[in-house]
VEXDREN-2710 file (C-alpha; in Angstrom, 1 decimal):
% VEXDREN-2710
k/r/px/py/pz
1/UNK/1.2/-1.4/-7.5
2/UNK/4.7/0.8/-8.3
3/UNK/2.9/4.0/-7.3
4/UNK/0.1/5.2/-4.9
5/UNK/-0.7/8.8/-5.1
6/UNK/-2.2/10.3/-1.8
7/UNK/-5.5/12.6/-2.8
8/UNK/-6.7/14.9/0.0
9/UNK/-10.4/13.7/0.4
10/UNK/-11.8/17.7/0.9
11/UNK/-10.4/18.6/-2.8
12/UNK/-12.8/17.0/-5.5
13/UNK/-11.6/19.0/-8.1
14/UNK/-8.4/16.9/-7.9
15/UNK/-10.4/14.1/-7.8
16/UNK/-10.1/13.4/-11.9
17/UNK/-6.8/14.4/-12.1
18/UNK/-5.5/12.0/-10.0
19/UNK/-7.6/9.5/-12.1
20/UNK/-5.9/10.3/-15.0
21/UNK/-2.5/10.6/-13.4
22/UNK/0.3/7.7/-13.9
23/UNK/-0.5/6.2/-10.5
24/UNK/-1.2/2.8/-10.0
25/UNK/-3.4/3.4/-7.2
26/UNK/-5.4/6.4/-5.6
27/UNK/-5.3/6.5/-2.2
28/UNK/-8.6/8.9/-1.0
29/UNK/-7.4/10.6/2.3
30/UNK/-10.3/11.4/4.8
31/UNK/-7.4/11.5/7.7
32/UNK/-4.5/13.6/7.7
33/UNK/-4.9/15.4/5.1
34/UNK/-8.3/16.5/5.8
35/UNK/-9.3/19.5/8.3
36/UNK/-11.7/18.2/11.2
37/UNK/-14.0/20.8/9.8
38/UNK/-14.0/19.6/6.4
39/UNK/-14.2/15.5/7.0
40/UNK/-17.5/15.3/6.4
41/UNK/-17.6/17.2/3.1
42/UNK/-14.7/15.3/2.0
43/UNK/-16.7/12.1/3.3
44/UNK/-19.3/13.0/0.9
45/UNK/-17.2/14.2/-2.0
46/UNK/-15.3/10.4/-2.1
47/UNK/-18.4/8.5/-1.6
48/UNK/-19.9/10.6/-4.8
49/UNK/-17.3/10.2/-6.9
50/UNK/-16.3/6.7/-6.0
51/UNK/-19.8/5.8/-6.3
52/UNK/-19.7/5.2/-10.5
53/UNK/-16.7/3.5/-10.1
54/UNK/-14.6/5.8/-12.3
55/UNK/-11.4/3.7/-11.5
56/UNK/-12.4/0.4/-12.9
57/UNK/-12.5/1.7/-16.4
58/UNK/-9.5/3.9/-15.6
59/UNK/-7.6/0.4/-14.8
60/UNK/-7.1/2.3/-11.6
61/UNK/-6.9/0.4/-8.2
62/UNK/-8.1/2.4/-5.5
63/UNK/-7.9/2.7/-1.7
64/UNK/-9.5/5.1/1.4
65/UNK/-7.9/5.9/4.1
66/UNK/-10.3/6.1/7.1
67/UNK/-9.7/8.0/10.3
68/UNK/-8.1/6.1/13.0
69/UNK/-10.7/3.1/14.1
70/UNK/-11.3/5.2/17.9
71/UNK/-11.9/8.1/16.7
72/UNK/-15.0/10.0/16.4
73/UNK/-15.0/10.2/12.5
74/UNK/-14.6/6.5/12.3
75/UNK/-18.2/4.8/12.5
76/UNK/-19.4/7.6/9.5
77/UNK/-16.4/6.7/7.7
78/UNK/-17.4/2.9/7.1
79/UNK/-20.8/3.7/6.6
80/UNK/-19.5/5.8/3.7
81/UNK/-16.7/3.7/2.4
82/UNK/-17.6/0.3/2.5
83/UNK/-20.6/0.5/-0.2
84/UNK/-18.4/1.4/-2.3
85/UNK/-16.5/-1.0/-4.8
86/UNK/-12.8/-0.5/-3.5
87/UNK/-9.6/-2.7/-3.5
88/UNK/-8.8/-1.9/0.0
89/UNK/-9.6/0.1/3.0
90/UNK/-6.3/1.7/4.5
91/UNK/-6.4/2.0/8.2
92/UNK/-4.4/4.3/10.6
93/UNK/-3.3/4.2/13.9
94/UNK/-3.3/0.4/14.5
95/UNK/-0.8/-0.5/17.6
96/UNK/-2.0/-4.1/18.3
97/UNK/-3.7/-7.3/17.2
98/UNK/-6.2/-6.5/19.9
99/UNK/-6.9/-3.5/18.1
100/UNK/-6.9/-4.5/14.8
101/UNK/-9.8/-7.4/16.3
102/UNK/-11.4/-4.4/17.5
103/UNK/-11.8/-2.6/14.7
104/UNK/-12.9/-5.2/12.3
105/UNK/-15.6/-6.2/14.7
106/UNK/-17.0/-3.1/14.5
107/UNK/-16.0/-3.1/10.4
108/UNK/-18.3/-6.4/10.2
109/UNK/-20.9/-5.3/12.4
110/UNK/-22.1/-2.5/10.1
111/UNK/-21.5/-5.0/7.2
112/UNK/-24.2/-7.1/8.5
113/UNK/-26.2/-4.1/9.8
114/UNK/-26.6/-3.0/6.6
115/UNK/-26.2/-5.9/4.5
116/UNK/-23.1/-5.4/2.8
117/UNK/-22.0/-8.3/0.8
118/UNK/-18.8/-7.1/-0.3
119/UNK/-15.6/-7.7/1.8
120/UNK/-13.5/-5.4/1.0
121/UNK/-9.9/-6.7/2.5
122/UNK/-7.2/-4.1/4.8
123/UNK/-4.2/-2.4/4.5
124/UNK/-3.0/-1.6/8.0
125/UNK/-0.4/1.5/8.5
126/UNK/2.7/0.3/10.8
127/UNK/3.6/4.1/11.9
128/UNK/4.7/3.6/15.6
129/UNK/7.8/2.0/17.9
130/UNK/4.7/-0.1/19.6
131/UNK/3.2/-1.1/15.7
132/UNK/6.2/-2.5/14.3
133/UNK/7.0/-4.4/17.5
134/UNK/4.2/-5.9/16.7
135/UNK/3.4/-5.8/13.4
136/UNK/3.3/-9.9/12.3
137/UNK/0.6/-10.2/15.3
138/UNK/-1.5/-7.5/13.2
139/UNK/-1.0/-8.7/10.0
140/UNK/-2.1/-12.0/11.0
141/UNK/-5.0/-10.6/13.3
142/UNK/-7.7/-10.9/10.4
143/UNK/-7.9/-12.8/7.1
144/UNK/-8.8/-9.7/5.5
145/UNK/-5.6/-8.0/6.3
146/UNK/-4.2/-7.5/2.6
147/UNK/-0.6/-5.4/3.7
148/UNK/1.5/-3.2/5.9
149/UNK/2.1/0.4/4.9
150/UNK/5.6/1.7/6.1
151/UNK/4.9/5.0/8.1
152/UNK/8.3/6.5/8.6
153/UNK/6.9/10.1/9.6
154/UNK/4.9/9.6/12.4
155/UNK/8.0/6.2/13.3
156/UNK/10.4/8.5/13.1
157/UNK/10.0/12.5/13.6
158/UNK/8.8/12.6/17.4
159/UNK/11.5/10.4/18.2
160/UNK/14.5/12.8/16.7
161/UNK/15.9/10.1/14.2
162/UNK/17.0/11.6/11.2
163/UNK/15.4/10.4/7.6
164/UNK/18.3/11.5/5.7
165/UNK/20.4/8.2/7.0
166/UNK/19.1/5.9/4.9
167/UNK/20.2/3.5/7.3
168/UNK/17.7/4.3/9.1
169/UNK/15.4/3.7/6.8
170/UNK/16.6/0.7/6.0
171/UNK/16.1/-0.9/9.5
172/UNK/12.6/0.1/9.6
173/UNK/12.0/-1.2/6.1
174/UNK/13.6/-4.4/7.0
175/UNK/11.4/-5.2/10.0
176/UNK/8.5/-4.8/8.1
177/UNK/9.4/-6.0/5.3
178/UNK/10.4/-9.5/7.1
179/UNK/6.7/-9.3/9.5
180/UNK/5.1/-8.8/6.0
181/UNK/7.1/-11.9/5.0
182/UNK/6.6/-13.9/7.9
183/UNK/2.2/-12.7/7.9
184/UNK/2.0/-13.9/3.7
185/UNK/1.2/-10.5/3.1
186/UNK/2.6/-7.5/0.8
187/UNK/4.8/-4.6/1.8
188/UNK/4.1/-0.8/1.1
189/UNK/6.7/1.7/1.0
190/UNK/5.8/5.2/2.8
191/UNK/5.1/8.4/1.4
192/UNK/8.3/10.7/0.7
193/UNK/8.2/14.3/2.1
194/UNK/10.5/16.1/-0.4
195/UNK/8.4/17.2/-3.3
196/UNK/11.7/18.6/-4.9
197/UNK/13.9/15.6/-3.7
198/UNK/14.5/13.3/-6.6
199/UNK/17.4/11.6/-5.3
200/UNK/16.3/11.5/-1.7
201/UNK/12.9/10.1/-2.9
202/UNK/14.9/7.2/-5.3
203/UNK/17.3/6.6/-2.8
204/UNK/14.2/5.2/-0.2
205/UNK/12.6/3.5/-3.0
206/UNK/15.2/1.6/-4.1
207/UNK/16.1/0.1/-0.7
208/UNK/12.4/-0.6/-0.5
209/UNK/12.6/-2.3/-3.6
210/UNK/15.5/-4.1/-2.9
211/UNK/13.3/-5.6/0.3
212/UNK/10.7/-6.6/-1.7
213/UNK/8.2/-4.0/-1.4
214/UNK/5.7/-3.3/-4.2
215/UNK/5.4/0.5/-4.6
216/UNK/6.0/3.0/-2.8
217/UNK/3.2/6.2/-1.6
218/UNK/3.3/9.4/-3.4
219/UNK/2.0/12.7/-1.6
220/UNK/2.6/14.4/-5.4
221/UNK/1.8/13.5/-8.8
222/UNK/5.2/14.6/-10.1
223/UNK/6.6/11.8/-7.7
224/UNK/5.1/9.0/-9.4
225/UNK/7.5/8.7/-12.5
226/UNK/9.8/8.4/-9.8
227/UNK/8.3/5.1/-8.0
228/UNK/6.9/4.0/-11.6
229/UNK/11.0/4.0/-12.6
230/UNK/12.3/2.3/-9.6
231/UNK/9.7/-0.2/-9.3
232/UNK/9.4/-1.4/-12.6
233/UNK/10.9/-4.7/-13.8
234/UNK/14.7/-4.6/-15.8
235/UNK/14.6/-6.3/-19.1
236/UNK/17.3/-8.5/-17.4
237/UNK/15.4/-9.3/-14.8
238/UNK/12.1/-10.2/-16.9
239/UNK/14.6/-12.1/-19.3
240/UNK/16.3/-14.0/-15.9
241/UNK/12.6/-14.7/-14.6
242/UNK/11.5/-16.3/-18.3
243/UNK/14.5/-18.7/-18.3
244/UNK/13.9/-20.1/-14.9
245/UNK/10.5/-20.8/-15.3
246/UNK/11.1/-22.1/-18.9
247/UNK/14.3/-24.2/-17.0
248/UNK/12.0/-25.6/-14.6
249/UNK/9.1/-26.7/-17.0
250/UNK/12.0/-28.9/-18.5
251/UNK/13.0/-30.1/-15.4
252/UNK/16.6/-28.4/-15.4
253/UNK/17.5/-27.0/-11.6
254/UNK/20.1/-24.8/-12.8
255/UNK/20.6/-21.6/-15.1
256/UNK/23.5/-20.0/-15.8
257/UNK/25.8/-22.2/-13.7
258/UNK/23.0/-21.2/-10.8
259/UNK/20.7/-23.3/-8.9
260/UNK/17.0/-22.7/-9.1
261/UNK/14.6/-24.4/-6.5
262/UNK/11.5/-23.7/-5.3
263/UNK/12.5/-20.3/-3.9
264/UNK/13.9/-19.1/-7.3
265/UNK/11.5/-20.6/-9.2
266/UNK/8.6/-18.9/-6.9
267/UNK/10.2/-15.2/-7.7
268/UNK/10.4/-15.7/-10.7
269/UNK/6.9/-16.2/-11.5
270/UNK/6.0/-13.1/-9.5
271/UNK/8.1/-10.9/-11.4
272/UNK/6.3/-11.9/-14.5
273/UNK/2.9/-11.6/-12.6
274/UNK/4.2/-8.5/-12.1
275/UNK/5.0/-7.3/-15.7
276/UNK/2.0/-8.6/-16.8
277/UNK/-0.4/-6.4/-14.7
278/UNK/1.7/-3.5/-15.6
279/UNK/1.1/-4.4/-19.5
280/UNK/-2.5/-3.8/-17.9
281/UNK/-1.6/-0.4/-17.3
END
């Protein structure tokens, strides 16, 4: 889950592009970066292509982005995306546990109206003051609930604070990495607005990664070498994760002069879940 390209929803003929891009997952926008006038087109167009399951033999993992869960779009959205056979619906504009309730009653109530049997689980964006206050109550609001996306334009832009001070960044990646900790669920770093900005764009992913987040969005396809690089596991730390695991199997709590308990021992056999899935790649 290194890299997650966005792909505007209203622009099929990106559509197998993007599937044959080096992302780890396709993100199909019906919000933002889809004109009012053109939703339902771009409705359509995802639902169509989606609908043979290109991704699966791709290796891809995909996601939709609905429009937010009060809006008018939102009910025609569902009906659209949840047929199809997706890893997670990506929802917008969630402030509140209350909400979040809200909108999966209204998720399962079509689900049962039309007899869907597939469950497909959430990934809820965290892109206001009000949000991250209370992001552990959302992630915790629904079993379904899968992650928490980082959205640091819409956190940060209307309330003047400045991007390009990564500590900044930082502290907004920290408290939702730790509500993501606390819920059991993963963190997702947000999309990086400088299509030019190599070192800006490393610089957030690497304090994401140093969090513990899993990948970080991409809103172009030349940015996703750059999360695919950051994100990736070091030979040192693949080698590191092997010995502690092998170290525990023989009983040994230490490695290199280092304790290894549980906690160690539970990272470790992430990282190589995590190298094996991207041997999948």
């Amino acid at each position: 889950m290194r890299s997650k390209l966005f792909v505007p929803g209203d622009r099929p003929a990106l559509f197998a592009k993007a599937m044959a891009s080096e992302a780890d997952i396709l993100s199909f926008d019906l919000e933002d970066a889809v004109a009012v006038a053109a939703k339902a087109d771009a409705r359509t167009h995802v639902a169509a292509f989606l609908h043979a399951a290109p991704h699966r033999s791709a290796g891809k993992q995909v996601i939709v982005r609905t429009n937010a869960w009060h809006s008018h779009a939102w009910e025609d959205d569902l009906r659209a995306v949840l047929p199809l056979d997706i890893d997670l619906i990506n929802l917008p504009k969630i402030e509140s546990a209350e909400q979040l309730r809200q909108a999966m009653a209204e998720i399962e109530a079509i689900e049962a109206r039309l007899q869907f049997r597939q469950r497909t689980g959430l990934l809820v964006n965290i892109e206001t003051p009000r949000a991250l206050r209370n992001a552990v109550a959302i992630a915790t609001a629904h079993p379904r609930v899968r992650g928490l996306q980082l959205g640091l334009g819409d956190l940060f832009e209307p309330h003047g604070i400045r991007r390009t001070d990564l500590r900044n960044v930082h502290a907004a990646q920290y408290a939702l990495r730790m509500a993501a900790a606390e819920a059991g669920v993963f963190a997702y770093d947000a999309a990086f607005p400088g299509l030019d900005d190599e070192t800006g764009f490393r610089a957030e992913a690497a304090s994401a990664r140093a969090l513990g987040y899993v990948g970080k969005s991409c809103v172009h396809p030349r940015q996703l070498a750059w999360a695919n690089s950051v994100f990736a596991s070091t030979d040192e730390e693949i080698e590191m994760a092997r010995r502690i695991v092998d170290a525990a199997e023989d009983g040994a709590y230490a490695v290199d002069g280092r304790m290894v308990d549980a906690p160690f021992l539970a990272r470790a056999r992430a990282v190589l879940a995590t190298v094996r899935h991207e041997e999948k790649q």
